[in-house]
MARTISE-536655 format. One line per field, with one value per residue (C-alpha): x, y, z; residue number from 1. Coordinates in steps of 0.2 Angstrom, whole numbers. Example, Ala and Ser with C-alpha at 12.3 -4.5 7.8 and 13.67 -1.06 7.14 Angstrom:
u = c(62	68)
v = c(-22	-5)
w = c(39	36)
voza = c(1	2)
***
This chain:
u = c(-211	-209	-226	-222	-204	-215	-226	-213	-205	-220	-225	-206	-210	-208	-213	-231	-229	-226	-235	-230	-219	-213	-204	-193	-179	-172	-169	-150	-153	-147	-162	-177	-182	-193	-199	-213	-222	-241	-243	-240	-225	-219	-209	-202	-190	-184	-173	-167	-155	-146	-141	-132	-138	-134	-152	-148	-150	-162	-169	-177	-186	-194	-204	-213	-223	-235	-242	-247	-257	-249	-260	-268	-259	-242	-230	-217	-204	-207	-205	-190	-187	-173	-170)
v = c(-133	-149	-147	-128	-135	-148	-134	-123	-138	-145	-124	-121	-138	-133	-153	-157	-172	-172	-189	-185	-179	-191	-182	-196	-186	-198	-210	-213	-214	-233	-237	-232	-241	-237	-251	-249	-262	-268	-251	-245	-233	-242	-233	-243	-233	-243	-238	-250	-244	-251	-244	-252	-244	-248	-256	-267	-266	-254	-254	-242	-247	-235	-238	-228	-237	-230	-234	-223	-230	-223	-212	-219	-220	-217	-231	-238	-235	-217	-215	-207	-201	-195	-193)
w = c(-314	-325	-333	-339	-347	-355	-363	-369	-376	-384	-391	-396	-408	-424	-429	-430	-429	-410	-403	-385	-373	-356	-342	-337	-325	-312	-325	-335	-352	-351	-340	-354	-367	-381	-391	-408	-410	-418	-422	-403	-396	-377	-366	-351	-338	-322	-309	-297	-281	-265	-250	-236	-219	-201	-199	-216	-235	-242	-261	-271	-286	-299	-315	-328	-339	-355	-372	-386	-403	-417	-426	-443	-459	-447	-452	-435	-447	-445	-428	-421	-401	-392	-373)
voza = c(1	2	3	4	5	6	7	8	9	10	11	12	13	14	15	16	17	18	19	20	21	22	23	24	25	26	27	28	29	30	31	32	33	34	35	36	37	38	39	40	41	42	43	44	45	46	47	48	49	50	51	52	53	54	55	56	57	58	59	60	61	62	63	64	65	66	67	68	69	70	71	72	73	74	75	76	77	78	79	80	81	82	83)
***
């Protein structure tokens, strides 16, 4: 399951400075953003599909959307994150 990747992920850390962990499959890299900011982490992900059918258009539209404080004493300049 996604949650039991995301423990072994967060156990197998050897950084303890881990501020979180956001399971964002279904996404491309190219549609997340991660922007830090008065002293807050933002993670935005959107999706956005288009499918013609016999009946018409159909569209799919995905977003994730959080906001972690920094810790005190954590500069933004610190922060790192990867995909």
């Amino acid at each position: 399951s996604i949650q039991r990747r995301l423990n072994r992920m967060l156990n197998s850390s050897h950084d303890h400075k881990l501020l979180a962990l956001m399971d964002v499959e279904g996404f491309d890299p190219k549609e997340v953003t991660v922007t830090v900011k008065d002293g807050k982490v933002k993670v935005l992900a959107e999706h956005e599909e288009e499918h013609t059918t016999a009946r018409g258009k159909e569209y799919n539209y995905r977003n994730i959307t959080r906001e972690i404080s920094l810790p005190p004493r954590v500069s933004e300049d610190e922060v790192t994150y990867s995909l």
